[in-house]
Structure formats: structure tokens, C-alpha cells
C-alpha positions in Angstrom: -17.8 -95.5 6.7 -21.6 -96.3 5.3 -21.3 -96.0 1.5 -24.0 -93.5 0.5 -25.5 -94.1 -3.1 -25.3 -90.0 -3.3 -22.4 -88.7 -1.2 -22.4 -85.4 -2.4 -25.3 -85.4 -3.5 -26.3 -85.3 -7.7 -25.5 -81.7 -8.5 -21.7 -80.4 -8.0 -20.4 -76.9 -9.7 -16.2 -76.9 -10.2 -16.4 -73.3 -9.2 -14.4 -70.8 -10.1 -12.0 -68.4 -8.0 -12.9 -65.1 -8.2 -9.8 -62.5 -8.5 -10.0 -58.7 -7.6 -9.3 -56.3 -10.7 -5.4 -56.4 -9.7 -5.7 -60.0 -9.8 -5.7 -61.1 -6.3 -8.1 -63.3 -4.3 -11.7 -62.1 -3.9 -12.7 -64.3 -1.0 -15.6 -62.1 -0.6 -16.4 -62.1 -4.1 -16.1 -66.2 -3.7 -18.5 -66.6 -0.7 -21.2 -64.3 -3.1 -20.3 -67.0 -6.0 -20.8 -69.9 -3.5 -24.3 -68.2 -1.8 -25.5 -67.9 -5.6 -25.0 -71.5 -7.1 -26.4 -73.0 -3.9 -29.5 -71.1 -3.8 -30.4 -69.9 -7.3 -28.4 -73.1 -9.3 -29.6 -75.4 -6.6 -26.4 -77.0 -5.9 -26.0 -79.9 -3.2 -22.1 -79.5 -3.6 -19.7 -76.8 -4.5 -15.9 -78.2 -5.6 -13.4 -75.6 -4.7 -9.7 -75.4 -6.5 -10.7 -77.6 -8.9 -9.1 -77.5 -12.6 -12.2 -74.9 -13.3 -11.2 -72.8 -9.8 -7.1 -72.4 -11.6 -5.9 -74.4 -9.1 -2.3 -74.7 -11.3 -2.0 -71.0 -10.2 -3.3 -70.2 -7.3 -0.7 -71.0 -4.5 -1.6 -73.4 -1.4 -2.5 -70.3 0.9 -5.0 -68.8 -1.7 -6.3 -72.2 -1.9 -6.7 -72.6 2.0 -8.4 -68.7 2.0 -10.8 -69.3 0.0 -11.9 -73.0 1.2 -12.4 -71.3 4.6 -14.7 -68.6 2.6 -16.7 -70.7 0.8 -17.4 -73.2 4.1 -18.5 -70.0 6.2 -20.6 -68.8 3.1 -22.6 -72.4 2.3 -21.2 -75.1 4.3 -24.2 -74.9 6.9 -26.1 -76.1 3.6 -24.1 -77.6 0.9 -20.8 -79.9 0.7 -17.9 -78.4 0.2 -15.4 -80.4 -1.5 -11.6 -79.5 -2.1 -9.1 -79.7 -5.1 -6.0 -81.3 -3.7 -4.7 -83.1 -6.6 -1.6 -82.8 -7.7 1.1 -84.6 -9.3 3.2 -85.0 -6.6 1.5 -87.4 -3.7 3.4 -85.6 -0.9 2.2 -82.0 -1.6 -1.6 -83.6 -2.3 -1.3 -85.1 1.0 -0.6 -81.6 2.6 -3.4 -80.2 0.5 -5.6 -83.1 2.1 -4.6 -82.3 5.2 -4.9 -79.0 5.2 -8.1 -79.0 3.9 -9.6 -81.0 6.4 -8.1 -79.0 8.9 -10.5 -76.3 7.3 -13.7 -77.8 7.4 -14.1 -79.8 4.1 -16.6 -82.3 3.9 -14.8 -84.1 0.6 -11.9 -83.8 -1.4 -11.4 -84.5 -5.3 -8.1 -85.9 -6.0 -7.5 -86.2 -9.8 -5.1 -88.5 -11.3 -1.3 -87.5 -11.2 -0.9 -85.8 -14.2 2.7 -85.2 -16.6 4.3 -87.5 -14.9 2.2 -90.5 -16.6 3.0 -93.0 -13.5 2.3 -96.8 -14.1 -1.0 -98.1 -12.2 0.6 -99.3 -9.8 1.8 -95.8 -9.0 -1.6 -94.0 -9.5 -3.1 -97.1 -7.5 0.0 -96.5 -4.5 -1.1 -92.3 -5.0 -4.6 -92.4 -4.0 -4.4 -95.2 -1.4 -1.6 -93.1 0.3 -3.6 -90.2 0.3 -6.6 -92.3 1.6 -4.8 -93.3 4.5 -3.9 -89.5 5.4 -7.3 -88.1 6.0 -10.0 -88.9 7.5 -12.0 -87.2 4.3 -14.3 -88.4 2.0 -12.5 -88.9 -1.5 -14.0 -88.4 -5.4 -11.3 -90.0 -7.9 -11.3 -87.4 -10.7 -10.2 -89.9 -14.1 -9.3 -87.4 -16.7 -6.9 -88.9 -19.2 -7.4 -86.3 -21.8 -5.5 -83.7 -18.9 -3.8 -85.8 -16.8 -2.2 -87.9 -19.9 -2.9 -91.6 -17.6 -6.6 -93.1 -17.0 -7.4 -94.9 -14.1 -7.9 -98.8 -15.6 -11.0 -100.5 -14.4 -8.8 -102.9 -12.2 -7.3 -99.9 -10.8 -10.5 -98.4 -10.2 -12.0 -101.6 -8.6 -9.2 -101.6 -6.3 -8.7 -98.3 -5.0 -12.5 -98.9 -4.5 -11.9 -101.2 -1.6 -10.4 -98.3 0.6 -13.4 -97.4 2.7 -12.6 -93.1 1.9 -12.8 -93.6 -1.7 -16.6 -93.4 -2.4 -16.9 -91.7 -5.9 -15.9 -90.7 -8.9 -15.8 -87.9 -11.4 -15.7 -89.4 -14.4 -14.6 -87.8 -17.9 -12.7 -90.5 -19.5 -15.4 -90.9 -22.6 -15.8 -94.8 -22.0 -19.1 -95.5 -20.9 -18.6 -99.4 -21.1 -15.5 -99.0 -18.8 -17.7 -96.8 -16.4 -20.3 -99.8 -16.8 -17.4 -102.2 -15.6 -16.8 -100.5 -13.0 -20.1 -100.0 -11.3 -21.5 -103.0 -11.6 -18.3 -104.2 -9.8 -18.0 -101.6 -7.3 -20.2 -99.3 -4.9 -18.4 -96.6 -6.1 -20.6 -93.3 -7.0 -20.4 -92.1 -10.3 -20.3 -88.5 -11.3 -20.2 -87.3 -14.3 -16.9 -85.0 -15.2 -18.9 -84.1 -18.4 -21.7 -81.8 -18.4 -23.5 -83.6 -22.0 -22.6 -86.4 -21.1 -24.8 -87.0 -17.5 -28.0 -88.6 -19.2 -26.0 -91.3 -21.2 -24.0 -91.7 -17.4 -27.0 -91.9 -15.7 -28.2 -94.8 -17.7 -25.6 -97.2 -16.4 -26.1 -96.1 -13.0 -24.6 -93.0 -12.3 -25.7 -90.6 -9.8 -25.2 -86.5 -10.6 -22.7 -84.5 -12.1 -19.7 -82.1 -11.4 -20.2 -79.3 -13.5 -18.7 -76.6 -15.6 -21.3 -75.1 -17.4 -23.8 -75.5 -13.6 -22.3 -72.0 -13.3 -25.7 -71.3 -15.6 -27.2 -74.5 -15.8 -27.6 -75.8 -12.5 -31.5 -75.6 -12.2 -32.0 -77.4 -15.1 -29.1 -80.1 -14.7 -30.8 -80.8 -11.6 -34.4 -81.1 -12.5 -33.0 -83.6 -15.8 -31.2 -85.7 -12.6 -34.7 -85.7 -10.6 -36.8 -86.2 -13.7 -34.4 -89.5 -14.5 -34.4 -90.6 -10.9 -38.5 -90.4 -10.9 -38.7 -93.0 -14.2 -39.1 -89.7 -16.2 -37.0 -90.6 -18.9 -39.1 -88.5 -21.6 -38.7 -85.2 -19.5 -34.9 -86.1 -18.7 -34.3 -86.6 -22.4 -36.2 -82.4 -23.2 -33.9 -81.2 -19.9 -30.5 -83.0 -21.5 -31.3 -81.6 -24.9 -32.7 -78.1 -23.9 -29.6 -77.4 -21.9 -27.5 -79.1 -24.1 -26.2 -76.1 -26.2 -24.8 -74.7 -23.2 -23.4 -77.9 -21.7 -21.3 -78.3 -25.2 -21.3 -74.6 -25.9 -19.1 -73.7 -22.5 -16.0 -76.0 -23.5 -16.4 -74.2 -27.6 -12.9 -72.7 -25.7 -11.3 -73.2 -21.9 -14.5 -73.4 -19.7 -12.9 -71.3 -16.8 -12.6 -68.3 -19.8 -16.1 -68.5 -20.8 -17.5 -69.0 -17.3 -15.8 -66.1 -16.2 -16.9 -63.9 -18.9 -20.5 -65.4 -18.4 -20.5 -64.6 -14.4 -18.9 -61.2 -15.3 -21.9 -60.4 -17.9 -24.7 -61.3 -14.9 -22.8 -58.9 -12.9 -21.5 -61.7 -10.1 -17.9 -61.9 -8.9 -15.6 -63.3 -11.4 -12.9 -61.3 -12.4 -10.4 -62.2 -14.9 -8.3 -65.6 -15.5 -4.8 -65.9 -14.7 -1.8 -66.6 -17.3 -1.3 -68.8 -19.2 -5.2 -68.4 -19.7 -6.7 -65.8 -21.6 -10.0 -63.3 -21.0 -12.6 -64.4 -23.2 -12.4 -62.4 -26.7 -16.1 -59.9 -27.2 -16.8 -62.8 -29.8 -16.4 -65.4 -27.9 -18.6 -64.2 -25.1 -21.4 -63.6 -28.2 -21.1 -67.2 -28.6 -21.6 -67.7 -25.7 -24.5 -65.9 -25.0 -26.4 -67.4 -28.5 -25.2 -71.0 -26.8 -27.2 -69.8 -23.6 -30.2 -68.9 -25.9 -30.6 -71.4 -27.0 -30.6 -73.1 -23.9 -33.1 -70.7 -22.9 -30.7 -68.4 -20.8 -30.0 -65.2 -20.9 -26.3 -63.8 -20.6 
């Protein structure tokens, strides 16, 4: 396949999955959620069952259902890209499989996590699920969660499968990120909202966000200003949103996202266990972080 500079374009929200009040799936409330970031947060992508969407607990039907939701809500107009990592290369190869069968125009496969495989195993893991679809793939390198980083040999070589186009990057090391994009064609996202400007810099292209739930508008306007030669306006964007870029991760992001999306009165619901419903202070916090990103919550 043509390697586009942008394959899913430069602004991607991890969404979340909506639950009813007795903690099932709100599909409906999900295609609402998916209408909204694409046409008020101005999103080119939407990644479903991601890390952010509780993808540890919600079970491979749920994650099917609400793929199929989100594609019939926004998939005329934006990407839809699915969470099928996992640490087990057989289930994330029925995931992949699966999800194509649905409709998905990507998938993000993050790093097997727990089990802490060699590189030789993580390189064996996404090459294998490469060669199962016929899918687009984003390499999500998340060491700080998945407990193994993807090396910058591993990355250049995983790069040389034709399906493996980008990467979300939030491994912290810009100069490895350098490596590997001067070495590769490999599209970089950014896995960390603060942390798109600097990414940019060295040639990234967007950014998979968390805090995009709120954001998105003015994430995407500090990606065009950068990609005009604005760097001045970029730099007032990165640091006007910036207290909500950091200000969503003060505790788990899928917490504070959901208590933000619940205040605005759009489909959220609560978090499944082992995570928690944001406290009454901590969604304070998070509307003086908004604030002062000029947002109101």
C-alpha cells in the first residue's frame, strides 16, 4: 500500500465507551459520542476500545457492538480505528479479524503488555498480526503500561511490513522518536496530549488523544497552525490548552473524561471496576483545568 504522510489524519480521540446506568453498553449513547467529537471536536479519526474506551473490561462482543455503532454513526466521514491489542497474539489476531470484518478502516495494536516478551517476540507479535489483515496498523509504544518499549531497531523493522504505517507514540523519548523517523516512513502520532508540539518538531504528524474529548478544536488548529509555518500561534494553542492536556491525566483519564462528558450532559456513564467514578473534587479540578484552558465544564 502507498504510505500516506497522514493516514488517519492529525487529530485522533481514544474514545470512551459509554455504559447505561446499570452498566451495560450504550451503543446509542456511543454513536451520539462519536457524531459529537467529529463534528464539534473536529476529529479526522475516532479510536474505539482503546486503553481510554476500558477495553480490559469490556468483552470481545461489546467490543464488536459498539465498532459497528460508531462506523454507522461517522464512518461515512471520519476513520474509525480499532483497539485489538492484547497480550496474547492469537486473541489480537481474532480482534483484527473481527474488526475488519466490521468495517474498520485501522487498527491500533499496542505492545504485549505483562508478559514483558523479548523483541524478538514483540517484533514476531505485530508482524503476525500484520500478515492476518488486510488493515491499516498504528503500533501503540507505551512502556510505562505495557512494562516493554518497542526499541528503535524493532521499530525500524516492523516498519518494513507494508500494513504498519504509524505509530502512537508515548514512550517520553523524543531522540528515539527522532531515530526512528528519520529512518523510517512511519507516521508519528503523538500518544501524549502535551506532548504533540515538541513531537511535531521532529516530524510528527497529529495526535491520539485523551483529553480531544474537550480539546479537539484547539488541538487541531495548534496541528494546522504548525503545519502552515505558524510556529508562534502553535506555541499560544499548545500552551492555552495545555492545562487541560496535563490536567486530564491529574488521575485515570477515562475517570475524568467521563465525569467531564457527563457534566456537558453527553453519553458517558460510569467506569467499570477496578476504576473508580471521579470523586465531586476531582471533577472541580477538572473543571478549574478546563478554565483555564478556556473551557467550560
Amino acid at each position: 500500500m502507498t504510505q500516506d504522510p497522514r493516514p488517519f489524519g492529525r487529530l485522533l480521540t481514544a474514545m470512551v465507551t459509554p455504559f447505561t446506568p446499570d452498566g451495560s453498553l450504550d451503543t446509542e449513547g456511543a454513536a451520539r459520542l462519536a457524531v459529537h467529537l467529529v463534528d464539534e471536536q473536529r476529529n479526522d479519526a475516532l479510536v474505539i476500545s482503546g486503553t481510554t474506551g476500558e477495553s480490559p473490561t469490556t468483552t470481545d462482543a461489546e467490543k464488536e457492538s459498539l465498532l459497528r455503532a460508531v462506523i454507522e454513526a461517522v464512518g461515512d466521514r471520519a476513520q474509525v480505528l480499532a483497539g485489538v491489542g492484547t497480550n496474547n497474539t492469537a486473541h489480537t489476531i481474532e480482534l483484527a479479524q473481527t474488526a475488519e470484518k466490521a468495517g474498520a478502516h485501522g487498527l491500533l495494536v499496542v505492545t504485549p503488555y505483562y508478559s514483558k516478551p523479548p523483541q524478538a517476540g514483540v517484533e514476531r507479535h505485530f508482524r503476525t498480526v500484520a500478515d492476518a489483515t488486510g488493515l491499516p496498523i498504528m503500533a501503540y509504544d507505551i512502556p510505562h503500561r505495557a512494562g516493554t518499549a518497542i526499541t528503535t531497531e524493532t521499530m525500524v523493522r516492523i516498519a518494513e511490513h507494508e500494513r504498519i504505517v504509524a505509530v502512537k507514540d508515548a514512550k517520553g523519548d523524543l531522540v528515539a522518536s527522532s531515530q526512528v523517523l528519520a529512518r523510517t516512513d512511519l507516521a508519528y502520532y503523538s500518544g501524549d496530549d502535551a506532548a504533540t508540539l515538541p513531537l511535531l518538531a521532529i516530524g510528527g504528524v497529529g495526535l491520539v488523544g485523551t483529553s480531544t474529548h474537550f480539546t479537539g478544536k484547539l488541538a487541531k488548529d495548534m496541528i494546522e497552525a504548525w503545519e502552515r509555518g505558524d510556529a508562534a500561534a502553535a506555541l499560544t494553542l499548545h500552551r492555552t490548552a495545555l492545562p487541560l492536556f496535563t490536567g486530564i491525566f491529574r488521575t485515570q483519564g477515562v475517570m475524568l473524561v467521563k465525569a467531564g462528558l457527563g457534566a456537558l450532559g453527553l453519553p458517558a456513564g460510569q467506569v467499570r471496576s477496578p476504576l473508580v467514578d471521579a470523586t465531586t473534587e476531582e471533577l472541580n479540578q477538572l473543571r478549574q483545568d478546563a478554565a483555564a484552558a478556556g473551557i467550560v465544564l
